[in-house]
LOBAFI-863032 format. One line per 8 residues: number of its first residue (from 1); for each residue x, y, z of N, C-alpha, C. Coordinates in steps of 0.05 Angstrom, whole numbers, plus 32768, in hexadecimal, padded with zeros to 4 digits. Layout:
BEGIN
NUM = X/Y/Z/X/Y/Z/X/Y/Z  ...
This chain:
BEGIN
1 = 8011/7FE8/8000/8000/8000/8000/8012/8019/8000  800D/8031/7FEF/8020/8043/7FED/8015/8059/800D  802F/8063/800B/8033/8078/8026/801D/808A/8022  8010/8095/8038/7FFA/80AE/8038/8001/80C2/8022  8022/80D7/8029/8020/80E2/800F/801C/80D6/7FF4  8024/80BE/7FF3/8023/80BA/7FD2/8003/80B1/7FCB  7FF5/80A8/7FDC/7FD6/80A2/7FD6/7FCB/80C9/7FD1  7FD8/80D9/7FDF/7FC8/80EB/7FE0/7FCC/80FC/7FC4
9 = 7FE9/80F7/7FBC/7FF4/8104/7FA1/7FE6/80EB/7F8F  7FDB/80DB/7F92/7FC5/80C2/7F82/7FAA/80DE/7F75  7FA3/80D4/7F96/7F89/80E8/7F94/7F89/8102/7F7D  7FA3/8116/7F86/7F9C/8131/7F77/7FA3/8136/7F5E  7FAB/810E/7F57/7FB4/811C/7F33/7F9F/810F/7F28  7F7F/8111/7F3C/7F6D/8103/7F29/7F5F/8127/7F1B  7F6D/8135/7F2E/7F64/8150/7F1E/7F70/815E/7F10  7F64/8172/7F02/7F71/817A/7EE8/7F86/818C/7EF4
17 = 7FA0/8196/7EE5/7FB8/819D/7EF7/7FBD/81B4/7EFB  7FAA/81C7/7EF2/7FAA/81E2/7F0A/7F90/81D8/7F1B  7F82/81CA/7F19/7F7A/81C4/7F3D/7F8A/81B9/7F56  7F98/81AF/7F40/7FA8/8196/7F52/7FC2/819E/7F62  7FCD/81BC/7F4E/7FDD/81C7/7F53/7FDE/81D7/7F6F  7FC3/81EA/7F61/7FBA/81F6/7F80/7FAF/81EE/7F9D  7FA5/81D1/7F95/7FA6/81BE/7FAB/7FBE/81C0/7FBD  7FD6/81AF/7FAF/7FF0/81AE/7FB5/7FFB/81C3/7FC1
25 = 7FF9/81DB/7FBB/8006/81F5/7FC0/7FF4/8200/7FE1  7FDE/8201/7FE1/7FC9/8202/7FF3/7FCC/81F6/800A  7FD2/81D7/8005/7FD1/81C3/8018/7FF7/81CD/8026  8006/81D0/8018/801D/81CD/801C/801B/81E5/802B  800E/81FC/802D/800A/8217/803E/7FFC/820E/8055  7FE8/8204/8055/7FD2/8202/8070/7FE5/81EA/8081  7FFB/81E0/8074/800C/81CA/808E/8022/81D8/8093  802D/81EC/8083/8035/8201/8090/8035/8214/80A5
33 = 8020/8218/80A1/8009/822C/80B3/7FFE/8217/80D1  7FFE/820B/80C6/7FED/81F9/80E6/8001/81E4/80EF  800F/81EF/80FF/8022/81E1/810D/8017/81C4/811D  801D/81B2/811B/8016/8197/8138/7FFE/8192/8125  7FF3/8199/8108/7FD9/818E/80FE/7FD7/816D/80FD  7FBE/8164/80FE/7FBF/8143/80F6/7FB8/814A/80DC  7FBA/8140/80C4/7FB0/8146/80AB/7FA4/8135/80A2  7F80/812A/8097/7F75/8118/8093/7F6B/8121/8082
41 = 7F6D/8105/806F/7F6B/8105/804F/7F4C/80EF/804A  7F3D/80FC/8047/7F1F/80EF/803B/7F1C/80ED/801F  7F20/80DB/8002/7F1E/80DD/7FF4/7EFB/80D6/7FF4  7EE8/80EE/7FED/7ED5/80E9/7FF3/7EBB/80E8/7FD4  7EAC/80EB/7FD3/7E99/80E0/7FC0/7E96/80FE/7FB0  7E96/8118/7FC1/7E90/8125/7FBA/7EA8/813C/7FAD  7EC0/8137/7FC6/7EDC/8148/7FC5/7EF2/8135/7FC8  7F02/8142/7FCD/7F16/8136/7FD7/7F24/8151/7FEF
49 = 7F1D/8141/800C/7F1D/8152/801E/7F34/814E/8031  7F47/8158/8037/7F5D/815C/8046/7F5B/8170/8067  7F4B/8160/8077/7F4D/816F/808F/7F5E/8174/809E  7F66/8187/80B2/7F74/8194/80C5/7F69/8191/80E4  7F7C/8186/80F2/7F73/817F/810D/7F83/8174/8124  7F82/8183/813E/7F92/817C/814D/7F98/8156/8156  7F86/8149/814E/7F88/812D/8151/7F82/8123/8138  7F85/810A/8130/7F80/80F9/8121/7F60/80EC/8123
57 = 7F50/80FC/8135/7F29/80F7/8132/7F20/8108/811E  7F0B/80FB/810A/7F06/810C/80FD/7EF8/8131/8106  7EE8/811F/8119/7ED0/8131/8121/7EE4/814E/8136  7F04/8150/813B/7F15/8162/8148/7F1E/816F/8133  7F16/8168/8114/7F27/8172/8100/7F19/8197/80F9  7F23/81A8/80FB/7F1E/81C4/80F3/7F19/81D2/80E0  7F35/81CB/80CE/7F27/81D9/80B4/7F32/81BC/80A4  7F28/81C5/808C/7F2A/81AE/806F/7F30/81BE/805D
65 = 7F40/81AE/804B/7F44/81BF/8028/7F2F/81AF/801A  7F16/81B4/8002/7F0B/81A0/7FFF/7F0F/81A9/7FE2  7F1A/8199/7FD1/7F20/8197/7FB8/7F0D/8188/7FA2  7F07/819B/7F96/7EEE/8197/7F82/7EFB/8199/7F62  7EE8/819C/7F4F/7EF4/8199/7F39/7F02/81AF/7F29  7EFB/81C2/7F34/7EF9/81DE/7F2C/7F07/81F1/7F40  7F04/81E9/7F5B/7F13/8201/7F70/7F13/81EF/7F85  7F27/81FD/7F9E/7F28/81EA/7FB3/7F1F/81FC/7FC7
73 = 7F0B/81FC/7FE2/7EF8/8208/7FF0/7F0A/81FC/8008  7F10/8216/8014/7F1E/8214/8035/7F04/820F/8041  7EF6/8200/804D/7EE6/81F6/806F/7EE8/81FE/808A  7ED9/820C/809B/7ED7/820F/80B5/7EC9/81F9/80BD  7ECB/81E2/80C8/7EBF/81D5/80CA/7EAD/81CE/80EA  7EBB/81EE/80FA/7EA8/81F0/810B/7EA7/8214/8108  7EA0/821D/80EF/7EA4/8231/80E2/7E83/8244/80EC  7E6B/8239/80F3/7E57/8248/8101/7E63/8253/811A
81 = 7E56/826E/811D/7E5E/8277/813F/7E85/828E/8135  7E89/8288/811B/7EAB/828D/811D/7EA6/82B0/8110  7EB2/82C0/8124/7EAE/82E1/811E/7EB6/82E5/80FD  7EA9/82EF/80EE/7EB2/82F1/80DA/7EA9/8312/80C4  7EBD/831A/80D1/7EB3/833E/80CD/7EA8/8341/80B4  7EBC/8337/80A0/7EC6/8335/8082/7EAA/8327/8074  7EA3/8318/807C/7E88/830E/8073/7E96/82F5/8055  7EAC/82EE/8060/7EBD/82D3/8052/7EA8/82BA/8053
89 = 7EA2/82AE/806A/7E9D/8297/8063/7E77/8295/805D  7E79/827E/8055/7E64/8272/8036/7E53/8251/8047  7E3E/825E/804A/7E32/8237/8051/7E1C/824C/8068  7E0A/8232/806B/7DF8/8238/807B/7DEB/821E/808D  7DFE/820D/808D/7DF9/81F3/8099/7DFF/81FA/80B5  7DF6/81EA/80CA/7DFA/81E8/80EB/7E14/81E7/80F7  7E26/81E2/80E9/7E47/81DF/80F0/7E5C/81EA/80D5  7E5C/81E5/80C2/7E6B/81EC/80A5/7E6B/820B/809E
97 = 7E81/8217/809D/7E89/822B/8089/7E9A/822B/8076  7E95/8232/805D/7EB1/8236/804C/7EB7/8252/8042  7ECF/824F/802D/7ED8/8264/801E/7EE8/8258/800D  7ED3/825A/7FEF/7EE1/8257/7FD8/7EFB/8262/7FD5  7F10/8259/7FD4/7F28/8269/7FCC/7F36/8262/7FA9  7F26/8277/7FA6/7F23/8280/7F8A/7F2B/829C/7F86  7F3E/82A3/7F81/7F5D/8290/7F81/7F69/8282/7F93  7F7A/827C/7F96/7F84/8267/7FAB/7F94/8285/7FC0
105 = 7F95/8297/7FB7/7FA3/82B0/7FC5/7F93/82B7/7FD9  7F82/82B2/7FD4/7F67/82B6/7FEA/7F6D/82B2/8007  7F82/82A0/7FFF/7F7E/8288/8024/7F9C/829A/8034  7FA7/82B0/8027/7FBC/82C5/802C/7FAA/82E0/8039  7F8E/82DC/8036/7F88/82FB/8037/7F7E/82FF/805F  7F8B/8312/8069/7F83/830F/807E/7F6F/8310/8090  7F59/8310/8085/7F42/8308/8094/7F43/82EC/808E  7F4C/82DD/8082/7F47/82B9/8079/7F64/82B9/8094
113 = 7F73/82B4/8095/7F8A/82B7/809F/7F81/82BE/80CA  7F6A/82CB/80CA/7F5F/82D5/80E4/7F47/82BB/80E9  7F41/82B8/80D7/7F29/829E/80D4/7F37/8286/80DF  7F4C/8281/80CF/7F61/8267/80DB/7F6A/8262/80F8  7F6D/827C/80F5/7F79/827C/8115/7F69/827B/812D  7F54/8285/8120/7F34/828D/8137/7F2D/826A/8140  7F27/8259/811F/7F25/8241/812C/7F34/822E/812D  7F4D/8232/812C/7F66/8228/813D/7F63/8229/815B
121 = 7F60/8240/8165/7F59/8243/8182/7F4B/8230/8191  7F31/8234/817D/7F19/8228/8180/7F1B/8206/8188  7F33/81FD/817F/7F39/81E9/8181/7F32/81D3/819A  7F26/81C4/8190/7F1D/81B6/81B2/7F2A/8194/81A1  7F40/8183/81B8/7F51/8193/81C2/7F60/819F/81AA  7F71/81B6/81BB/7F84/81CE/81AA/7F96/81BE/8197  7F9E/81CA/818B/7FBB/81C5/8178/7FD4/81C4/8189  7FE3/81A8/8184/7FF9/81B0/8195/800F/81B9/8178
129 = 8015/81CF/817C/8035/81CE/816E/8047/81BD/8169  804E/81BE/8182/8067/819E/817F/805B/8180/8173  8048/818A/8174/803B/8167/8169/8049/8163/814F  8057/814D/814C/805F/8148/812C/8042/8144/811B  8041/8153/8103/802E/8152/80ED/8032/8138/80DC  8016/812B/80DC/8014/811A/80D9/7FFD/8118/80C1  8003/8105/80A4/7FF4/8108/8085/7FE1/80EC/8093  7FC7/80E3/8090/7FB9/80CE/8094/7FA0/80D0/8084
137 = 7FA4/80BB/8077/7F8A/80B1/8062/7F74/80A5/806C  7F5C/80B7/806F/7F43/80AC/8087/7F38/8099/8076  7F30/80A2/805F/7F24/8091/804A/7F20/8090/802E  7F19/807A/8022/7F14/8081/8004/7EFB/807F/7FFB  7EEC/8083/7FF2/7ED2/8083/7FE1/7ED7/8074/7FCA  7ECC/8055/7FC8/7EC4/804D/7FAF/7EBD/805B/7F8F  7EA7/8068/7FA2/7E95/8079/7F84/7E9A/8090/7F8D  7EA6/809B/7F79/7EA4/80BC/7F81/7E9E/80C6/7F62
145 = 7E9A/80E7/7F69/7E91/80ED/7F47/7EAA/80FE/7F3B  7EAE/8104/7F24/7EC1/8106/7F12/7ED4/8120/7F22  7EE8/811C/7F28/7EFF/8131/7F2C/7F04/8144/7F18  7EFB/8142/7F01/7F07/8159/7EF0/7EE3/8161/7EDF  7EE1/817A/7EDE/7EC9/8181/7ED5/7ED4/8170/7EBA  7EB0/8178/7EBD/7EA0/816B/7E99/7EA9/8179/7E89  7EB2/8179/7E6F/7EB1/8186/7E53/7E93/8190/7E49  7E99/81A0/7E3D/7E78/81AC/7E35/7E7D/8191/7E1B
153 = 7E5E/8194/7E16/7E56/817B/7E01/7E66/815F/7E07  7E6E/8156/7E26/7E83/8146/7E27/7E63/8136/7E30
């Protein structure tokens, strides 16, 4: 069975290669950025979703990169309740917020950058720093639907 990174570089070259790119570039910033992260990889039906979280449970995980065919959407995933002056995040579900980052420069601008940190805090339990960061493949989806948009008349 290949190593977590290499299943996960599996995953993102099912998309076309400026998604895949900005994936890469994105993902390689937010493990930057989040020191002691667990990083859990859901190849899921709908995305392909890479969460952030002080443990290896899903349900402790904070934010997600969720990679679609077309753009990849940063996740609050306990993103209701999170101050948000800027009027950034997108969703109206009981727990979920996002923000398309469209461009991928987006996830540089500092109100996104104040969002991270807000539910970093938020963290139950916290982030440790020192924690070595750790890549983990939660799951794969059998059926999922096409990683790279449709062609018109395709």
């Amino acid at each position: 069975m290949p190593d977590a990174e290499a299943q996960l570089d599996g995953f993102l070259a099912k998309f076309e290669p400026e998604v895949a790119g900005q994936a890469r570039s994105l993902l390689a910033r937010m493990r930057a950025r989040i020191a002691g992260a667990q990083v859990l990889v859901y190849d899921n039906y709908n995305a392909l979703a890479i969460g952030f979280g002080p443990s290896d449970k899903a349900g402790a995980a904070v934010l997600s990169l969720a990679v679609f065919p077309r753009w990849v959407t940063l996740c609050f995933l306990q993103g209701k309740g999170l101050p948000d002056p800027a009027g950034l995040l997108k969703g109206a579900g009981s727990r979920v917020r996002h923000i398309r980052l469209d461009p991928p420069e987006r996830l540089d601008m500092p109100e996104v950058q104040a969002l991270i940190s807000e539910a970093m805090a938020r963290a139950e339990p916290p982030f440790d720093p020192a924690a070595p960061q750790r890549l983990i493949v939660k799951s794969v989806s059998a059926k999922q639907r096409p990683r790279r948009p449709r062609r018109p008349g395709g």
